[in-house]
N, C-alpha and C positions, 0 to 999 in steps of 0.2 A: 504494500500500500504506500501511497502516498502523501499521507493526511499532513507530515512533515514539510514537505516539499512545496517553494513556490516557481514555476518557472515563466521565464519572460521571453514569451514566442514575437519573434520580429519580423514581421510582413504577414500578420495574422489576421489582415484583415477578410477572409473568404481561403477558398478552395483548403491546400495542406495544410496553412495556418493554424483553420479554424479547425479542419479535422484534429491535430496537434491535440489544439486546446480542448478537444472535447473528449477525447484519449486521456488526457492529465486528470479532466475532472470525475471521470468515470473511475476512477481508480484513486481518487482522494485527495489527489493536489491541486494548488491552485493555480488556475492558469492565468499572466498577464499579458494582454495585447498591447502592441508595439507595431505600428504602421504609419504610411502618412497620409494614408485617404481618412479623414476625421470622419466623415458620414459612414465608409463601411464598417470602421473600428467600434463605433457607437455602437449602431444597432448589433452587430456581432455581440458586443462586451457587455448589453445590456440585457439580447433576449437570456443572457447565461450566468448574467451575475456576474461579470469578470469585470476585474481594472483595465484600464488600458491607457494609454499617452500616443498623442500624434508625435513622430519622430520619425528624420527619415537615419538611414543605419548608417549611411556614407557619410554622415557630419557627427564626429568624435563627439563633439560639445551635445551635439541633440542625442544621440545615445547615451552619454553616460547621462543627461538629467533624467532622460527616460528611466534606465536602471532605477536611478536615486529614485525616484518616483514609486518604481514595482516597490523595492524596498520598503519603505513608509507604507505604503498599501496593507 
């Protein structure tokens, strides 16, 4: 199980993403989205209860706030 574990999936917004995170939750951890479409990350992170932050991965500075973000979550 996974009831310990938080993981911060990055381009979660649809398709592998979300399957990921709905993999993580099925099994007790918490899954955080991390994308830069804000609209698909939303509704994704919302109909499942998930955190999530608009970030794109290729800019160091918006990934790590992102992290910092899951973290606090």
């Amino acid at each position: 199980m996974l009831s310990d574990i938080k993981v911060v999936i990055v381009g979660a917004g649809g398709g592998i993403g979300t399957s990921l995170c709905e993999q993580i939750a099925s099994h007790g951890g918490k899954a955080y989205l991390v994308g830069r479409n804000v609209e698909k990350l939303r509704a994704v992170a919302e109909s499942h209860s998930w955190g999530w932050c608009a970030a794109d991965a290729s800019d160091w500075e918006q990934l790590d706030r992102a992290v910092a973000a899951a973290d606090e979550a």
